[in-house]
C-alpha positions in Angstrom: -71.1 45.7 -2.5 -67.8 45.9 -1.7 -64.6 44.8 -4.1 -64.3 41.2 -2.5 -68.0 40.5 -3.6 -71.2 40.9 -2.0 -71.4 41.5 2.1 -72.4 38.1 3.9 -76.0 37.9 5.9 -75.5 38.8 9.3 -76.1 35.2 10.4 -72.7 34.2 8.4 -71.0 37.1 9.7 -71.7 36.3 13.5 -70.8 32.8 13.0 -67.4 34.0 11.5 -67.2 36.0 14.6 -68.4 33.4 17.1 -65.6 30.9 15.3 -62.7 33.9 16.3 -64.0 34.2 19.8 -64.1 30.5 20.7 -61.0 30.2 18.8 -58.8 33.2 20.2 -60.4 32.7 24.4 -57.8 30.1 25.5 -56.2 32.5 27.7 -57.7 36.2 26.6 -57.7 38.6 29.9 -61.5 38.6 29.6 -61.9 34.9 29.8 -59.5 35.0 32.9 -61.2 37.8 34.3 -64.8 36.1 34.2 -63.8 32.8 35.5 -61.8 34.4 38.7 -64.7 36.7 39.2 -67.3 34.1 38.6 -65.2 32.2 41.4 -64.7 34.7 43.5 -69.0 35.4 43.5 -69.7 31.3 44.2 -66.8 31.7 47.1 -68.0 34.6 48.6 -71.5 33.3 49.0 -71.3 29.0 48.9 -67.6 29.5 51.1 -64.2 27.5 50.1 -65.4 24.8 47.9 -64.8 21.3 47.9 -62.4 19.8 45.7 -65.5 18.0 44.1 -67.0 21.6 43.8 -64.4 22.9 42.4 -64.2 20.1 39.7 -68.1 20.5 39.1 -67.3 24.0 38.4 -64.3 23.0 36.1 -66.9 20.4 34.1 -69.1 23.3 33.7 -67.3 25.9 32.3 -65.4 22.9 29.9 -69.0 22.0 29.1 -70.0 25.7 28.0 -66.9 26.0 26.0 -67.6 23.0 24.2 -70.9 23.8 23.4 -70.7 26.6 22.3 -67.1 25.4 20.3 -70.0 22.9 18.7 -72.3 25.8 17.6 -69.6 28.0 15.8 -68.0 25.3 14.2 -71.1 23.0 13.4 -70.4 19.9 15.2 -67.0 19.2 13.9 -64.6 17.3 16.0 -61.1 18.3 14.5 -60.9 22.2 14.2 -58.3 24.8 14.0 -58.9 27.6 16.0 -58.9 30.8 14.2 -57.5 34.1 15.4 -59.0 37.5 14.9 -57.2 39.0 11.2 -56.9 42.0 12.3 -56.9 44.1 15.6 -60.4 45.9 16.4 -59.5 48.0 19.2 -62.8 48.6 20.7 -63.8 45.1 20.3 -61.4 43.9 23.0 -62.7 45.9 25.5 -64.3 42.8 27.8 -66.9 45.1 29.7 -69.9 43.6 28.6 -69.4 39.9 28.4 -67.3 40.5 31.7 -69.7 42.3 33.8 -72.8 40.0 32.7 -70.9 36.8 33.0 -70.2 38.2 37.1 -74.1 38.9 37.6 -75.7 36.1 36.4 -73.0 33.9 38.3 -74.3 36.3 40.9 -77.7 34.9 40.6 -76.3 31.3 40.4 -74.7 31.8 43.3 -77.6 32.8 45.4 -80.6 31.1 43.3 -78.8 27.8 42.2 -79.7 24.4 45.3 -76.3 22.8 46.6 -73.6 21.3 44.4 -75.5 22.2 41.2 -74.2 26.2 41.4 -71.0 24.9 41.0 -71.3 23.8 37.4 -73.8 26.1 36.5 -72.0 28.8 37.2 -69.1 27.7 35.3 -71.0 27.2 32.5 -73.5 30.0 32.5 -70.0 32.4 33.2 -68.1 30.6 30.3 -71.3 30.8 27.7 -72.2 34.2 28.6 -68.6 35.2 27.9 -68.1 33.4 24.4 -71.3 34.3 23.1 -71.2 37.9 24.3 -67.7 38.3 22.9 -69.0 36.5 19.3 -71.8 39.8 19.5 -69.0 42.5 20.2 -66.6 41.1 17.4 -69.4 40.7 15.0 -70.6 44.9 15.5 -66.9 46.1 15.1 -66.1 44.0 12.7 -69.1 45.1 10.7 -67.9 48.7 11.7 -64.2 48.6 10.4 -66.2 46.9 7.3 -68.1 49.7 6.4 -65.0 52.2 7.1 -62.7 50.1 4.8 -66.0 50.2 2.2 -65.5 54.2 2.6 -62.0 54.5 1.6 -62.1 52.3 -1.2 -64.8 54.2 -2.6 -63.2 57.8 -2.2 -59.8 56.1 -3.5 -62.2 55.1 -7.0 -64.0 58.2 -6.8 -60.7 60.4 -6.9 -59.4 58.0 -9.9 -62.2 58.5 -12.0 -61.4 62.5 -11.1 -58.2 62.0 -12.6 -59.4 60.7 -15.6 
């Protein structure tokens, strides 16, 4: 138990960090590292696209992020985003979500029939991202919880010393 009340269940807790990744991926690095990558993929095996293409790949990835914008925040229309409260160093490294996003666009790419890999691939890249991001912020979050829970019992434990 910590001195704000009782921990959350995990499921609250992941929300919370599913709400700061939709919220705070307007124009992270990681975001704009997946989409370019998940472009560069589709371009490297479909060729140049079309203009439509590249606006079925657009309606995908807007698609994804409104979904999953839907799931954190339950449905509701008019949200503010929320940023991350505090800096978790390790949780904005971007390898995970980054590199997965790149191979299953990979296997869009090459598995996915005509125009459709377009806007699957922006949308599997964009959900892949948010959701694996929501998973990294949750763990270190969860970690910098349980270091925070440390000190303030040490701090109690040394005042009851003095005592």
């Amino acid at each position: 138990m910590s001195p704000a009340g009782p921990i959350p269940p995990l499921r609250a807790r992941y929300r919370h960090g599913l709400r700061k990744a939709v919220g705070a991926s307007a124009g992270p690095y990681g975001y704009t590292l997946t989409v370019w990558t998940t472009g560069a993929v589709l371009i490297h095996a479909r060729g140049v696209p079309t203009t439509a293409k590249a606006l079925y790949f657009m309606f995908g990835a807007v698609l994804a992020f409104s979904a999953v914008g839907a799931l954190a925040y339950r449905g509701k229309l008019a949200v503010r985003a929320k940023a991350v409260s505090h800096p978790v160093l390790w949780g904005s490294f971007h390898f995970v979500p980054v590199a997965t996003s790149i191979g299953a666009a990979t296997l869009v790419a090459h598995f996915a029939q005509g125009w459709t890999a377009w806007p699957l691939a922006g949308f599997t890249a964009t959900a892949i991202y948010l959701t694996f991001v929501a998973a990294q912020i949750t763990f270190f979050e969860e970690q910098v919880f349980e270091e925070l829970e440390h000190e303030v019992e040490d701090v109690e434990r040394e005042l009851v010393e003095e005592l």
